[in-house]
C-alpha positions in Angstrom: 85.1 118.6 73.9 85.0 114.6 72.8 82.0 114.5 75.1 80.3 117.1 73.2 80.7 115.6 70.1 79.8 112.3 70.7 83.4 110.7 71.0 83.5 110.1 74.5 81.7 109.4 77.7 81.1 112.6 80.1 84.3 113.6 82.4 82.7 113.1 85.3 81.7 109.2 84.2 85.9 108.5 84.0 85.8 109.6 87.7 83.4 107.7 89.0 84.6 104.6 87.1 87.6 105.2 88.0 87.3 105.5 91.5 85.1 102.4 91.5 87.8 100.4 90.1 90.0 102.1 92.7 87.4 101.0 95.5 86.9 97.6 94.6 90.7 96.9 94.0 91.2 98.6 97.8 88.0 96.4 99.3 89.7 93.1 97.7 93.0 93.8 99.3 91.3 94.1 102.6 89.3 91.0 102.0 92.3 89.3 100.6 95.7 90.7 102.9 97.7 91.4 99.8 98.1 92.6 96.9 98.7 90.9 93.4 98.4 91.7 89.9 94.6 90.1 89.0 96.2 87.8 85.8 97.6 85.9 88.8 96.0 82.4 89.1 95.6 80.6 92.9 97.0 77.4 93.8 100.1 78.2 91.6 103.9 77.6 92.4 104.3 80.6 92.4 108.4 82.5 92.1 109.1 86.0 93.0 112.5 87.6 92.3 113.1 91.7 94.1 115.8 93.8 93.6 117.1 97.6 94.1 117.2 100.0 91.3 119.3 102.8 91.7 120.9 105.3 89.3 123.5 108.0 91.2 125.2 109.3 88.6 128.7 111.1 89.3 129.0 113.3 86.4 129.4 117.4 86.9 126.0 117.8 84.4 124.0 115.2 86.5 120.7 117.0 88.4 119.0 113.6 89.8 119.5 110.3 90.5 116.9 107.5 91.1 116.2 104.5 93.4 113.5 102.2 93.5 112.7 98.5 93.9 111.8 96.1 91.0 110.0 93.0 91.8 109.1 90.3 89.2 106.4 87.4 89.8 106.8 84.2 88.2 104.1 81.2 87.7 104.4 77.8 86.9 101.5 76.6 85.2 101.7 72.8 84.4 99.0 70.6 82.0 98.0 69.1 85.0 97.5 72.2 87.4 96.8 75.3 85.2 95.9 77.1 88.3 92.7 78.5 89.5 91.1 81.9 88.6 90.7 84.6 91.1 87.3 85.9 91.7 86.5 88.8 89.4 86.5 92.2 91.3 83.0 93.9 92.6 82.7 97.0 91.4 79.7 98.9 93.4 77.7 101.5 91.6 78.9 104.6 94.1 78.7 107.8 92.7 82.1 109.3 94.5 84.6 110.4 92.5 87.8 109.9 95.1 89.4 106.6 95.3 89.3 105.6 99.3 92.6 105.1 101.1 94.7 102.0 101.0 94.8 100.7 105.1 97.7 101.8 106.9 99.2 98.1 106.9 100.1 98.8 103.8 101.1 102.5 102.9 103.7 102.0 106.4 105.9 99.0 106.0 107.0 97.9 109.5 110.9 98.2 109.8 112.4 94.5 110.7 115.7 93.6 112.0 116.9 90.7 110.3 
């Protein structure tokens, strides 16, 4: 309906931008071997801090509880070594409308004994 009155690109355009994105954000990973938020700057001393999050609540009315893992990433920019930016993404001109599959190294995390 915002398409046909002007307001908005056509439906089918969101997809295919939005699998581009998907694409090149997949393809950099791959080029890369990880995967960090793109306001992160190279050649940084760089902090991270992970944790659990869980929520198992014990009261009679509960119906759910929750875990998950939090992780924060920290920076340390100085006046002398503000960091280096990462190379923009690629985005190819692909007319699919399915964003491809992350590699299996990452969707399966290999279980190590510590």
């Amino acid at each position: 309906m915002l398409y046909e009155n002007g307001l908005s690109i056509f439906y089918d355009r969101v997809l295919e931008i939005s699998s581009q994105l998907g694409e090149a954000v997949v393809n950099q990973f791959v080029e890369e071997g990880r995967v960090c938020p793109r306001a992160l700057r190279n050649f940084l001393f760089t902090v991270t801090a992970i944790d659990n999050l869980d929520h198992n609540p014990t009261a009679t009315t509960t119906q759910s509880s929750f875990h998950g893992t939090s992780i924060s990433v920290f920076q340390h920019p100085t006046t002398e070594n503000p960091g280096e930016l990462r190379e923009p993404l690629s985005v190819s001109e692909s007319k699919t409308r399915k964003v491809p599959e992350l590699p299996e190294s990452y969707t399966n995390v290999k279980k190590y004994k510590l």
